[in-house]
DOVOMAR-35962 format. One line per 8 residues: number of its first residue (from 1); for each residue x, y, z of C-alpha. Coordinates in steps of 0.05 Angstrom, whole numbers, plus 5000, padded with zeros to 4 digits. Layout:
N
NUM	X Y Z ~ ...
//
This chain:
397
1	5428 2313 2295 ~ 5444 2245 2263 ~ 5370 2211 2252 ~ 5343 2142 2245 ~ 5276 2117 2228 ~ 5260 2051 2256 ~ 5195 2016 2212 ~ 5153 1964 2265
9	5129 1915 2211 ~ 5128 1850 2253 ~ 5052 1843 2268 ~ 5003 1799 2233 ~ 4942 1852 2215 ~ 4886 1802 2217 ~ 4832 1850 2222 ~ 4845 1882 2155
17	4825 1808 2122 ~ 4861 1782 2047 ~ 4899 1721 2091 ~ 4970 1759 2092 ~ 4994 1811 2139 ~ 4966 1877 2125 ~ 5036 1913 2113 ~ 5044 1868 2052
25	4976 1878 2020 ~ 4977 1921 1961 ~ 4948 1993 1940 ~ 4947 2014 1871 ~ 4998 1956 1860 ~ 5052 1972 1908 ~ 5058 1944 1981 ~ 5037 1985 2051
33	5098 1976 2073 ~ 5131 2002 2007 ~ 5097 2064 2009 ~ 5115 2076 2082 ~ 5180 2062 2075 ~ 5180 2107 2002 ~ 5164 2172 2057 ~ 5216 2150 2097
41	5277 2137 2053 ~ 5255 2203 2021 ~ 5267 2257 2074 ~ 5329 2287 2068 ~ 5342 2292 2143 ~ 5335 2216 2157 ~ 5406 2184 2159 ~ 5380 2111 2158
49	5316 2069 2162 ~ 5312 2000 2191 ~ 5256 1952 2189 ~ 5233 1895 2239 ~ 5199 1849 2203 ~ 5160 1768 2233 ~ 5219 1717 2214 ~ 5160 1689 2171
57	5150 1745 2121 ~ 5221 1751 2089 ~ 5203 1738 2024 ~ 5142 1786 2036 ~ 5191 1848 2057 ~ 5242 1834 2002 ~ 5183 1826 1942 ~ 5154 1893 1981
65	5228 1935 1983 ~ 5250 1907 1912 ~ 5209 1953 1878 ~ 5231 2015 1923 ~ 5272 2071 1878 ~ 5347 2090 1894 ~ 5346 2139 1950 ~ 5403 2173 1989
73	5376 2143 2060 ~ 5404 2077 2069 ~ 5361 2015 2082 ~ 5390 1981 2138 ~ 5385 1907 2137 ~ 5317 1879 2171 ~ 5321 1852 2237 ~ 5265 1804 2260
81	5219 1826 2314 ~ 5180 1793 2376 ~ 5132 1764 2402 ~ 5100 1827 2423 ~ 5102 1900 2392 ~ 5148 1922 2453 ~ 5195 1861 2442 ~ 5201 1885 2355
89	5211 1954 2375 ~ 5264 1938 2432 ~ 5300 1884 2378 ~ 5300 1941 2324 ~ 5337 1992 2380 ~ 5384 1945 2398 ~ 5407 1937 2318 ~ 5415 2009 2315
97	5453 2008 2381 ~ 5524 2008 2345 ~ 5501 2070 2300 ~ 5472 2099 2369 ~ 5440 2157 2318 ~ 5416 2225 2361 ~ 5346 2210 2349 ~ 5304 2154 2330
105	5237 2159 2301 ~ 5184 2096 2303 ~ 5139 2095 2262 ~ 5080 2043 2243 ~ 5088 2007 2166 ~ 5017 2010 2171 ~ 5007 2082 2163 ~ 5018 2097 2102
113	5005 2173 2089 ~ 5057 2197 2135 ~ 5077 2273 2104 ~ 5145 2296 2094 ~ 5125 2355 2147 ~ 5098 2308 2196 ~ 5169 2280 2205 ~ 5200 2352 2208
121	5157 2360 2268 ~ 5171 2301 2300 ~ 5252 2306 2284 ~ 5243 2378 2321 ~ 5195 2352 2370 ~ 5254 2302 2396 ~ 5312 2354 2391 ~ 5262 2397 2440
129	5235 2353 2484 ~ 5269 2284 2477 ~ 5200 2248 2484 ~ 5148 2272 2445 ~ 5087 2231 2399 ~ 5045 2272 2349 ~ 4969 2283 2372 ~ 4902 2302 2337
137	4848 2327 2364 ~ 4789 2287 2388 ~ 4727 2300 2366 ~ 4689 2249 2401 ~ 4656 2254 2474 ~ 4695 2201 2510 ~ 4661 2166 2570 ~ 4701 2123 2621
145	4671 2067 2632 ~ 4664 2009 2694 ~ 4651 1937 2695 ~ 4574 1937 2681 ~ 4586 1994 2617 ~ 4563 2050 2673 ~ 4594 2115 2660 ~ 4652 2125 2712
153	4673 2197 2686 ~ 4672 2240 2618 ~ 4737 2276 2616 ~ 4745 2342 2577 ~ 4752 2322 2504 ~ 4793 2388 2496 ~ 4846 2369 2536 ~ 4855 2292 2497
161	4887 2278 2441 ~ 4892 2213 2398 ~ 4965 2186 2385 ~ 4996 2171 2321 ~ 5067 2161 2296 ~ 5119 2172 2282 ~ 5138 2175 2355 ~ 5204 2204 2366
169	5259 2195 2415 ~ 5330 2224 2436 ~ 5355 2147 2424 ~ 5394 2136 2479 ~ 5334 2151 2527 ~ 5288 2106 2482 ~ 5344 2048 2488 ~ 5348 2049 2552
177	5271 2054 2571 ~ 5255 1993 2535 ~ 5318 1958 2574 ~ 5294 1974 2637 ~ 5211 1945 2615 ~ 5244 1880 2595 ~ 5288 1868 2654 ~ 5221 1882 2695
185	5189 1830 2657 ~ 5145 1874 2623 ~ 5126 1856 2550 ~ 5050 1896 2542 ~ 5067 1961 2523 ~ 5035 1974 2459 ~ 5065 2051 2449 ~ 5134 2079 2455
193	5102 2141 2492 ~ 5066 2100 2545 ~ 5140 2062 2558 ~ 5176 2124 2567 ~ 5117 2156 2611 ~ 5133 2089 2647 ~ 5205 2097 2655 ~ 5195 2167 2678
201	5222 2205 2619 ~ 5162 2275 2617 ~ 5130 2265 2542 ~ 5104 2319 2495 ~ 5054 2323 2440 ~ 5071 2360 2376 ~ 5014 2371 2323 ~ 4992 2306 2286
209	4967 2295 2218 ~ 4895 2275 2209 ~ 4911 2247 2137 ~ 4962 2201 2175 ~ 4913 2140 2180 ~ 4930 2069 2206 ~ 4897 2007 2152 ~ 4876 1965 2206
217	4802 1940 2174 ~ 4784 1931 2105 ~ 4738 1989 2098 ~ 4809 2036 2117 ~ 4839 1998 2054 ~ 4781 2009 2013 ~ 4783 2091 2027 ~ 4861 2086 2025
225	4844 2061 1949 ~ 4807 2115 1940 ~ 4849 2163 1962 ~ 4908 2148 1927 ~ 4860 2146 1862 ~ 4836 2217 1875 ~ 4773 2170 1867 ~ 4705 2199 1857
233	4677 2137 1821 ~ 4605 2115 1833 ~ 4587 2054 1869 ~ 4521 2013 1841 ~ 4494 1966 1905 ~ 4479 1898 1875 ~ 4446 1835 1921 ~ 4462 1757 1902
241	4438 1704 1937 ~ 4454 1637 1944 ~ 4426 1564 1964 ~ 4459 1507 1987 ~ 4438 1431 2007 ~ 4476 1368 2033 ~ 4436 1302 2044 ~ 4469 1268 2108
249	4509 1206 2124 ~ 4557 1175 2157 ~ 4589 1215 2203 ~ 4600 1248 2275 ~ 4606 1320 2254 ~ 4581 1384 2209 ~ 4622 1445 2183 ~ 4579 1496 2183
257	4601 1569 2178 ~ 4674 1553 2182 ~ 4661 1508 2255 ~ 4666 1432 2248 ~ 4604 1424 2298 ~ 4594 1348 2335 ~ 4540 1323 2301 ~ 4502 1241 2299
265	4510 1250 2219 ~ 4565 1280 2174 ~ 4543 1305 2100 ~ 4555 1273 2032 ~ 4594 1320 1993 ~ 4657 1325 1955 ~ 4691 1383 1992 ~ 4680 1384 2067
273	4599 1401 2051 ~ 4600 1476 2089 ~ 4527 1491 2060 ~ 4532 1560 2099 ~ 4598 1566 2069 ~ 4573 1553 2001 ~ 4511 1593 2003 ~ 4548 1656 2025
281	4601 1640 1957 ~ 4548 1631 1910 ~ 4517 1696 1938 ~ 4577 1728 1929 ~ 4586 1711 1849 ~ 4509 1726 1838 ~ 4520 1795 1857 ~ 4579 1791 1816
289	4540 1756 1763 ~ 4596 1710 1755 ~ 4574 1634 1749 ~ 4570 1589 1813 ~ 4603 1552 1859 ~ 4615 1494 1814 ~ 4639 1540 1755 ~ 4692 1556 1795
297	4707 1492 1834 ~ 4677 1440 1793 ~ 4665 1373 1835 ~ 4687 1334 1779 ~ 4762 1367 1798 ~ 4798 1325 1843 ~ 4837 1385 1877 ~ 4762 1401 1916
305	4761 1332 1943 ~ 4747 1352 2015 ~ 4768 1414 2010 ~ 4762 1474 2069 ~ 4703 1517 2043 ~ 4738 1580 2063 ~ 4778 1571 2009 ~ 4707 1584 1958
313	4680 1650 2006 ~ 4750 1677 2007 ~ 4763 1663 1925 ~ 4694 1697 1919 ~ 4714 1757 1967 ~ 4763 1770 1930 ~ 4735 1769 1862 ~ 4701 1830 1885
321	4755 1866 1914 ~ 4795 1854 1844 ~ 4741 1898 1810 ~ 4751 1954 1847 ~ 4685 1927 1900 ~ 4665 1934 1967 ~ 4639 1879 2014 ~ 4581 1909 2055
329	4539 1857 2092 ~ 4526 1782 2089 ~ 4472 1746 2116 ~ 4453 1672 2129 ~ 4394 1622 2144 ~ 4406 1552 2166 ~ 4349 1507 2150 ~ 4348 1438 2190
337	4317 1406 2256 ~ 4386 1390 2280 ~ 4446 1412 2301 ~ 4421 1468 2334 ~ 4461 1531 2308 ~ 4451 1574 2386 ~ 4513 1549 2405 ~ 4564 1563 2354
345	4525 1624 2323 ~ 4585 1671 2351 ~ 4637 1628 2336 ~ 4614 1612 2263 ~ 4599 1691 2255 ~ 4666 1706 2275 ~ 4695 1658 2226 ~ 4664 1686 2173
353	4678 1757 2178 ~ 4757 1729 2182 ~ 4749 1696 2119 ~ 4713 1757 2084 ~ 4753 1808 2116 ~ 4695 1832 2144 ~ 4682 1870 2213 ~ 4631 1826 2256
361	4572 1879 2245 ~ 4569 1865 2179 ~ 4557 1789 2189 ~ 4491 1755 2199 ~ 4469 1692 2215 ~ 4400 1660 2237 ~ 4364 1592 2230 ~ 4299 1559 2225
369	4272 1491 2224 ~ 4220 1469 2174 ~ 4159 1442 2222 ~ 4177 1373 2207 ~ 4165 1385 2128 ~ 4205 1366 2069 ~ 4273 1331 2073 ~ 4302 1377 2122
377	4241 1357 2173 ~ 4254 1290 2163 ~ 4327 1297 2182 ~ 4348 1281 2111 ~ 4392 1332 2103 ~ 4411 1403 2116 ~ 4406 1480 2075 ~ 4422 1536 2081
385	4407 1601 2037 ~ 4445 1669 2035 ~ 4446 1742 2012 ~ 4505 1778 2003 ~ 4497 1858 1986 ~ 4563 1887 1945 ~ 4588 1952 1917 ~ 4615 1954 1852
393	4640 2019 1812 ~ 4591 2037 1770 ~ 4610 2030 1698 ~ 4578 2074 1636 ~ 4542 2039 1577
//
């Protein structure tokens, strides 16, 4: 059987944080997608590998396959994918259309740790059964659940089983499954299994690969690190904190946590005055013991001149990251009589675990006014102070 791999590396990743799609980021210095596609090109009984890619992240893929070694399975030329996984997967099917190869395999770019065996099963899985997707176990008791979080039912954990990919598909069935979804006007299928259950074509389950992870948060790169490091290393927990203040003036809003908020007053300051923002950075490089805020953006630098304070909690973020560190929790108090933060708590808590790559458990924010004391009673101004706990690999004397 003639075999092609088909690599769906069109999405955006935003839950795994670090601002660029998570396919791109790096591990041990080489790209996700690299190292999926390294697996790939590899196996001897893969005739050629094509990757959809977002039209936006060209330079991303070629910087990422540029570094890939000379392999005797050709890299097809990237195709660009949709506006939904179904739509990148169906574009990437219709490239290979003119090779029309026995069986196609798609596979994820962001699971890495795909095994050489893993693919034998699948490529055996399709010759078998035409439609088959590789299963583990799971481990978990799953409840169904209804509108109001009441258990509906608890199904038999034994007889579940937790998909992965590759997926893999006699090609001509695949091809035409995904034709017949998008002439029905359906665009929501988020697996190549579920499609083909759709379309009527009976799907199997071959043996997955518990190693076979997908990186979709940052605490899956962080172990992915690890893994590929053998890594044993020690982690030392430090705590920074942080303290910010903005006197106010003219103005008709606040950013506060990442959320421009309507506000009677706006802040003097010589970026856009985020005091939760800038609490949380200098919290960040105290637990780094690495300066402040203005050591790193000085005010007297023109660059800063109302600039987005994401841009200081995401430089910090990363500082940690770069040695080797582990975000674990950051936490915020907002001291002022007004605005009130009820409102936008969510929103701003959201924002920030985006911009720290953080999950939203793992982001905390409160506030408290002053009983009329001080200059934040008096409506002078407004605070904020932070605390920011980090890992760090501990390092011998």
């Amino acid at each position: 059987m003639s075999v092609a791999a088909l690599i769906v590396a069109a999405g955006r990743g935003s839950r795994a944080g670090e601002g660029i799609p998570k396919q791109y980021r790096r591990l041990q210095g080489q790209s996700v997608l690299a190292r999926t596609l390294s697996v790939f090109l590899a196996h001897g009984n893969i005739r050629r590998t094509l990757v959809v890619i977002h039209p936006d992240d060209r330079a991303l893929y070629e910087e990422s396959v540029s570094v890939l070694p000379a392999s005797s399975s050709a890299l097809l030329p990237c195709v660009h994918g949709g506006e939904t996984r179904q739509d990148s997967v169906r574009n990437g099917l219709e490239a290979l259309a003119d090779l029309n190869p026995d069986v196609v395999l798609v596979h994820d770019a962001a699971r890495p740790f795909a095994r050489p065996d893993l693919i034998d099963r699948a490529i055996a899985a399709a010759g078998r059964w035409a439609a088959a997707v590789p299963g583990t176990p799971v481990t978990d008791t799953i409840k169904v659940i209804g509108d109001q979080s009441e258990v509906l039912s608890t199904p038999d954990r034994f007889t579940l089983r937790a998909v992965q990919t590759p997926q893999a598909f006699r090609f001509p069935l695949l091809l035409d499954s995904h034709r017949q979804a998008a002439a029905a006007g359906l665009h929501s299928f988020t697996d190549d299994g579920a499609l083909a259950e759709w379309a009527g074509l009976p799907v199997h389950v071959f043996d997955g690969d518990t190693g076979n992870i997908k990186l979709t948060h940052p605490a899956d790169f962080h172990e992915a690190e690890r893994r590929l490091k053998g890594d044993t290393m020690a982690y030392v927990t430090r705590l920074g904190t942080g303290f910010d203040v903005h006197a106010f003036a003219d103005g008709d809003h606040v950013w506060l946590g990442g959320i421009k908020v309507p506000h009677e007053r706006g802040v003097l300051a010589h970026s856009d005055g985020d005091v939760i923002l800038h609490a949380l950075t200098d919290a960040m490089l105290g637990a780094l013991a690495n300066g402040d805020i203005g050591t790193h953006f000085p005010p007297s630098d023109p660059q800063w001149r109302g600039a987005s304070s994401d841009r200081f909690l995401a430089h910090a973020v990363e500082l940690v990251r770069r040695r080797g560190g582990i975000v674990d929790h950051l936490d915020t108090t907002l001291l002022c009589e007004k605005p009130r933060l009820g409102p936008h708590r969510e929103a701003m808590r959201q924002r920030i675990a985006e911009i720290a790559g953080l999950r939203l458990d793992q982001v905390s924010l409160k506030a408290t006014t002053t009983e009329k004391l001080g200059f934040t009673g008096r409506s002078e101004g407004i605070a904020a102070q932070a605390a920011a706990t980090i890992r760090l690999p501990e390092v011998s004397a």
